[in-house]
C-alpha positions in Angstrom: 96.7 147.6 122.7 97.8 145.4 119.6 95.2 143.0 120.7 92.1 145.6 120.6 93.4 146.7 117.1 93.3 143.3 115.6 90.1 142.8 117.2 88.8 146.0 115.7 90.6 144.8 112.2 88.3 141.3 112.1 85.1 142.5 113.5 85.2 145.7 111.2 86.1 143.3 108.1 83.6 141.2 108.6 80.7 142.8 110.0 81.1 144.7 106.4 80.9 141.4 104.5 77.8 140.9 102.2 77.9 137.8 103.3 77.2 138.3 106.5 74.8 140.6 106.4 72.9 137.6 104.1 74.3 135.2 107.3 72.7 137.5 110.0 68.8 138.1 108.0 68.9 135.8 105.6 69.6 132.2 108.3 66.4 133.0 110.6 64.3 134.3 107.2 65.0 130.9 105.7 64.4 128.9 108.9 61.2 130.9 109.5 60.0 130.1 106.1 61.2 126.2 106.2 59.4 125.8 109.2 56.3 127.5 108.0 56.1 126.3 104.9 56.5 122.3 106.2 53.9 123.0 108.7 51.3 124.2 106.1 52.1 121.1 103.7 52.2 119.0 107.1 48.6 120.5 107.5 47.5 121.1 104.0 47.8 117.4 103.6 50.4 118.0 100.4 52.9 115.1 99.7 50.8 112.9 101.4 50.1 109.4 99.9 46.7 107.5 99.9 47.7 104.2 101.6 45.5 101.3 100.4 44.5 98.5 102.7 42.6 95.2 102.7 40.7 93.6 105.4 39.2 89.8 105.9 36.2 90.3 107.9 34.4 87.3 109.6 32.3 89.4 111.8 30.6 89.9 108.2 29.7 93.5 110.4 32.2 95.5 111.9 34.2 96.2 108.1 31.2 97.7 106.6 30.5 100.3 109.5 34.5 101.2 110.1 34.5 102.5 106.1 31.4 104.1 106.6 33.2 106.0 109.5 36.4 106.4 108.0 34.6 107.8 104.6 33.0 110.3 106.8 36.1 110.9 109.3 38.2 111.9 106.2 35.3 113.6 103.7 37.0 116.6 103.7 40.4 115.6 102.7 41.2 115.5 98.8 43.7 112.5 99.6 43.0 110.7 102.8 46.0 108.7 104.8 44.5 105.7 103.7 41.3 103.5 102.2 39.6 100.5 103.4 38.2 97.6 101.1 36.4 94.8 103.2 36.0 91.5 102.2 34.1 89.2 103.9 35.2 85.4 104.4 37.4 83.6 106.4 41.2 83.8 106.6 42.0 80.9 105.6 40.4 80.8 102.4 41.6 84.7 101.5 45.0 84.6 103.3 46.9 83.4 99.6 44.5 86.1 97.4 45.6 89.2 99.9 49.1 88.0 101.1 49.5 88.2 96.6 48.0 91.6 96.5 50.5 92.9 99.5 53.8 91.6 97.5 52.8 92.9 94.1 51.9 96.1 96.0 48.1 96.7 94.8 48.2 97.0 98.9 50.0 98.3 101.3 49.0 95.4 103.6 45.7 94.2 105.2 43.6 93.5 108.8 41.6 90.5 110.1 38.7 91.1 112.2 38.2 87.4 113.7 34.9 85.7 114.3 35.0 86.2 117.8 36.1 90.0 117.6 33.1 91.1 119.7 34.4 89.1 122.8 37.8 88.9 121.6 39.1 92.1 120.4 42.2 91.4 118.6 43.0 92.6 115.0 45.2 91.2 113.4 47.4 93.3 111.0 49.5 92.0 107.4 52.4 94.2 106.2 55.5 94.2 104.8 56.1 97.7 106.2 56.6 99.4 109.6 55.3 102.7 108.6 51.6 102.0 109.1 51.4 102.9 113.0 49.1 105.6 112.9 47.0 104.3 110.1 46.6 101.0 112.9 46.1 103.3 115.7 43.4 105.2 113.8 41.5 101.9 113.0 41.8 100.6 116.7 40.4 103.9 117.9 37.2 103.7 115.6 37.1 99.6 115.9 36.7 100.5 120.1 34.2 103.0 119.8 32.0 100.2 117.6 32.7 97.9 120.0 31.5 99.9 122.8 28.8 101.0 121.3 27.4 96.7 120.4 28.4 96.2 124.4 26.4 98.6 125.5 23.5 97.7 123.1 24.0 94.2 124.4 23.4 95.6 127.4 20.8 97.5 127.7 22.0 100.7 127.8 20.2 103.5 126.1 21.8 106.3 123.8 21.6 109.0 126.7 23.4 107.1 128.9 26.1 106.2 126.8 26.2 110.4 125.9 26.6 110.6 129.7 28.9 108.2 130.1 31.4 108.8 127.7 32.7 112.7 127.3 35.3 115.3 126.2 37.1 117.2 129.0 38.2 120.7 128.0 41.7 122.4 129.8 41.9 125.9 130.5 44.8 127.2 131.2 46.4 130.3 133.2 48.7 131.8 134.2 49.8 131.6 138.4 47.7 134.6 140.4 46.0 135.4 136.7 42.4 135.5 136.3 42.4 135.4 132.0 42.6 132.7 130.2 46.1 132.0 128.0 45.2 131.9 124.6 46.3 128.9 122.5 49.1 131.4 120.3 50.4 132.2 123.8 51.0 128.4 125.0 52.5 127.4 121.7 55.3 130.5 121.8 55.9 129.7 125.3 56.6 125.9 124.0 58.2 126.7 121.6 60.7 130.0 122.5 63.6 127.9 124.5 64.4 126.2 121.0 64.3 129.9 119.8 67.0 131.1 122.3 68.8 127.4 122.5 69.4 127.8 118.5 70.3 131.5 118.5 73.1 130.8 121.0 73.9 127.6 119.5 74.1 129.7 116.0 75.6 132.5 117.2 78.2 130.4 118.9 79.4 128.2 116.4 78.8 130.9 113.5 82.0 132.8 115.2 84.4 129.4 115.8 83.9 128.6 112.2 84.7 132.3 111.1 87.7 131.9 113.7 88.9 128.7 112.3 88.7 130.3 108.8 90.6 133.4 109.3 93.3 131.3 111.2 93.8 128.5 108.2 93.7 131.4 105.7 96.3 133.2 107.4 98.6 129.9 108.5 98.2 128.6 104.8 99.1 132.0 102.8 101.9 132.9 105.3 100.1 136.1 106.7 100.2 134.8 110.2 104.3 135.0 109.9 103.9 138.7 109.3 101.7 139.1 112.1 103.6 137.9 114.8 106.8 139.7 113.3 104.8 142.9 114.9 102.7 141.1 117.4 103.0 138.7 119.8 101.6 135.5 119.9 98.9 135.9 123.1 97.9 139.3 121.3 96.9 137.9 118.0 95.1 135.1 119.5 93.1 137.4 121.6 92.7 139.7 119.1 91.2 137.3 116.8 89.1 135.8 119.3 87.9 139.2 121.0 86.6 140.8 117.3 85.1 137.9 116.6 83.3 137.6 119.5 82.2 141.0 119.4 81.0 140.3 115.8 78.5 137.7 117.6 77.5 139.4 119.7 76.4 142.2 117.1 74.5 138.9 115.5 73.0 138.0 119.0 71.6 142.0 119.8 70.2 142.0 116.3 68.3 138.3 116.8 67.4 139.1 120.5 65.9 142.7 119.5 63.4 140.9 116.6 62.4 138.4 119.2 61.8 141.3 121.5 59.8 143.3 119.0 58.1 140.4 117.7 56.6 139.5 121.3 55.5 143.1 122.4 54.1 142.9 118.4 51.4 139.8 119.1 51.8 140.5 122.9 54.0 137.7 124.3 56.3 138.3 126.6 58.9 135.8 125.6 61.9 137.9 126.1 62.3 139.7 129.9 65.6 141.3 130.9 66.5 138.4 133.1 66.4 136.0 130.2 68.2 138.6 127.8 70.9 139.2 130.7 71.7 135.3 130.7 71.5 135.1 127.4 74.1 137.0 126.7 76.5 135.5 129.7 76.3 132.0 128.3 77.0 133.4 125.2 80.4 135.0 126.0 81.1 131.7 128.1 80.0 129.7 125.1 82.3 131.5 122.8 85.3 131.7 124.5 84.9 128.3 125.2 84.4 126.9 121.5 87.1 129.8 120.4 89.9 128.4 122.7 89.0 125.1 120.7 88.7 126.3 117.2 92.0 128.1 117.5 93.7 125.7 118.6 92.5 123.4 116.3 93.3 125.9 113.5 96.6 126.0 114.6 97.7 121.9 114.3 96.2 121.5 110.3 96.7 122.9 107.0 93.7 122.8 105.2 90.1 123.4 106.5 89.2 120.3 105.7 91.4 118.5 107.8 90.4 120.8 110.8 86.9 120.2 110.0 87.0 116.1 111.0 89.0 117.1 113.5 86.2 119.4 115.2 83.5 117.0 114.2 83.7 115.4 117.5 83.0 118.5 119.2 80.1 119.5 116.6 78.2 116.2 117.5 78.6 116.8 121.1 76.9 120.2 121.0 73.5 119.4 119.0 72.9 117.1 121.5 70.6 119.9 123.5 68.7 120.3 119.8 68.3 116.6 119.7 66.7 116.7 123.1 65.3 119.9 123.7 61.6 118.6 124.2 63.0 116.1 126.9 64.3 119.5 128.6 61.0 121.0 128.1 59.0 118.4 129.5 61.6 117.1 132.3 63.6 120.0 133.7 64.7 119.0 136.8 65.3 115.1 135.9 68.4 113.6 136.6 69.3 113.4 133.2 69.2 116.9 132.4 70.6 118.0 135.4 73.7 116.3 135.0 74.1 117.6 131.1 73.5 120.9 132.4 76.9 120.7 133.7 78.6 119.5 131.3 80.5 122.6 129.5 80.3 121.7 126.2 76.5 121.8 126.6 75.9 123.8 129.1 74.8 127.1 127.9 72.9 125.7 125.5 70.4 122.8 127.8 70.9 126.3 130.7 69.5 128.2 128.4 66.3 125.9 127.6 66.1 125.6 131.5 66.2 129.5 132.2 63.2 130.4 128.8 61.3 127.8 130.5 61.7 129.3 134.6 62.5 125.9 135.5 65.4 126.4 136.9 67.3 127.8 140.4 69.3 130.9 141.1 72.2 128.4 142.8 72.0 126.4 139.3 72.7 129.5 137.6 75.4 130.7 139.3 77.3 127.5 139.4 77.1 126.9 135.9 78.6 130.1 135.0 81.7 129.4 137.6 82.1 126.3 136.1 82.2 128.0 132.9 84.7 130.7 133.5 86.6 127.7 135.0 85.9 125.6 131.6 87.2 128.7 129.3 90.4 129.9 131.4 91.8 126.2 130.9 90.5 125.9 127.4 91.8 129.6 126.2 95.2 128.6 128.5 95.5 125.2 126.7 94.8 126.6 123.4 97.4 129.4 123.4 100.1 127.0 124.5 99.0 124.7 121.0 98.9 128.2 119.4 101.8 129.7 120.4 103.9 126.0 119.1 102.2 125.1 115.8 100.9 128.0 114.3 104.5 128.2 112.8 104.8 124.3 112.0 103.7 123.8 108.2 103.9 120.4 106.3 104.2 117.9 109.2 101.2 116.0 110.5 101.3 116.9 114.3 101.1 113.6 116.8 99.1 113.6 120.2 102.1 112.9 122.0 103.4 116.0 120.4 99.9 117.9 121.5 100.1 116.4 124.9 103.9 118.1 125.3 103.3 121.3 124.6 100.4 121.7 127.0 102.5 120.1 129.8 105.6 122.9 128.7 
């Protein structure tokens, strides 16, 4: 009973907090408008910088018609990638004039077309920078299509048959059993939903062990927790804390999950369906508890939250690894790789939860992920009490591993 009245206490405290109410709608308003707002200077072409290149060409052809193309490729653009001035001659004779142009950076570098580029194709590229790969790529791609087009001049092939040769292939795509075509909205929310869910658990998760290791450092360092468990006992005010906070995530969770839900039936995507709300929320409790047996036991060993902060660092870096490789998920489901993180606990909901937006995954998966969970968080809430229960109480002494490793075996 003491337990359900603390958890009451914390979640009713800070579900009323202004600041997290600006946590809950302010987090996803400020992603939402990051990620806009990047993608329309991505695509409005703001912020980027006109890259200026040289080339020696001793075709004395191919350099003139590549800036015609690229003048015409990039017409509409008030700052294109990057400009072209040809000079015709020989390398040798240039090399010292451009290599001085490069190093006092009037450019960013410079291509040779060779003689023999017709027969040869080889382009040779002068920089003292690596970030010129798609500027290269770009000029290979428009250097090939001149070079196909003097082949097939040299022999004998008309325009038609070059039109008939050489053609786009367009992909429609649908849905199993459906006779509509997706529309290009549909396929990008469908891409890009498993992130959605993968970071709402991942925020929701680790939004309630930081609030847990908060309230348990405030408490430990102002000498509250000693009034606490003069009333309570120690496996009650553990639970407690971690049962109102949890509750207070899930509040967070319903509210995220209900926008998404709303949001889809709004523009007509069904990117939410009971099955993936039901799991959702499972690997969320299994999430928590697990992360919550950690962060209160790691509240209980330090002082100050900055101390417990390195401490759980380890643990932070361990659990963005699914956002690090959530496109590998996307595109390789069921590759070795993947399969194997999925069951590893610390990452588990989060790479399950890519698996399960996606439908690329099996009911047996499923179900032994979660037993390995509930496995996972009885020995980490077990493990955790025991550290709890010995140095909540222990102020002004730097605890020891072996010390650690005793009172888990006791």
């Amino acid at each position: 009973m003491n337990a359900w009245k603390i958890a009451w206490f914390e979640y009713r405290r800070r579900i009323r907090s202004k600041w997290f109410i600006i946590g809950t709608f302010g987090m996803p308003i400020l992603i939402l408008v990051i990620t806009l707002g990047t993608g329309y200077l991505a695509g409005s072409g703001a912020g980027i910088e006109t890259k200026h290149f040289g080339m020696i060409d001793e075709t004395a052809r191919y350099g003139e018609q590549l800036t015609d193309i690229l003048d015409k490729r990039f017409a509409d653009k008030e700052a294109p990638p990057f400009r072209i001035a040809v000079t015709n001659g020989s390398y040798e004779s240039l090399q010292t004039q451009f290599d001085a142009l490069v190093d006092d950076k009037t450019l960013d570098g410079y291509f040779v077309l060779p003689h023999d580029f017709l027969s040869n194709p080889t382009i040779r590229n002068y920089s003292r920078s690596s970030s010129n790969f798609r500027s290269t790529d770009i000029i290979k791609s428009e250097l090939k299509e001149l070079l196909i087009k003097e082949r097939a001049i040299n022999l004998d092939l008309s325009a038609e048959v070059l039109d008939e040769i050489f053609f786009d292939i367009d992909i429609a795509h649908f849905e199993v059993g459906a006779s509509e075509e997706r529309e290009t909205d549909e396929l990008i929310a469908d891409y890009i939903a498993p992130f959605i869910f993968m970071f709402l658990l991942f925020l929701g998760i680790f939004t309630g062990g930081q609030l847990l290791l908060r309230a348990v450092l405030e408490e430990r360092s102002s000498r509250v927790i000693e009034v606490l468990l003069s009333t309570v006992s120690y496996n009650e005010l553990m639970g407690g804390k971690i049962l109102g906070l949890g509750l207070l995530g899930l509040t967070q969770s319903s509210i995220y999950l209900l926008v998404s839900f709303f949001a889809g039936n709004y523009y007509e995507l069904s990117i939410l369906t009971p099955a993936i709300g039901l799991l959702y929320f499972t690997y969320f409790i299994l999430g928590y508890l697990l992360y919550a047996g950690i962060y209160i036991g790691v509240g209980a060993l330090f002082d100050s939250e900055q101390e417990a902060q390195q401490a759980i660092q380890i643990i932070t870096f361990i659990a963005i690894i699914p956002m690090v490789l959530w496109t590998l998920v996307i595109e390789n489901p069921n590759s070795t790789l993947v399969n194997v993180l999925s069951y590893i606990p610390l990452v588990t909901p989060f790479f399950m939860m890519i698996k399960i937006a996606i439908g690329e995954t099996t009911n047996i998966q499923v179900l032994t992920t979660i037993i390995l969970m509930m496995v996972s968080v009885y020995g980490s809430i077990r493990l955790s009490a025991k550290v709890f229960r010995t140095g909540i109480l222990l102020y002004g002494k730097r605890i020891t591993l072996p010390e650690i490793y005793r009172w888990i075996r006791a």
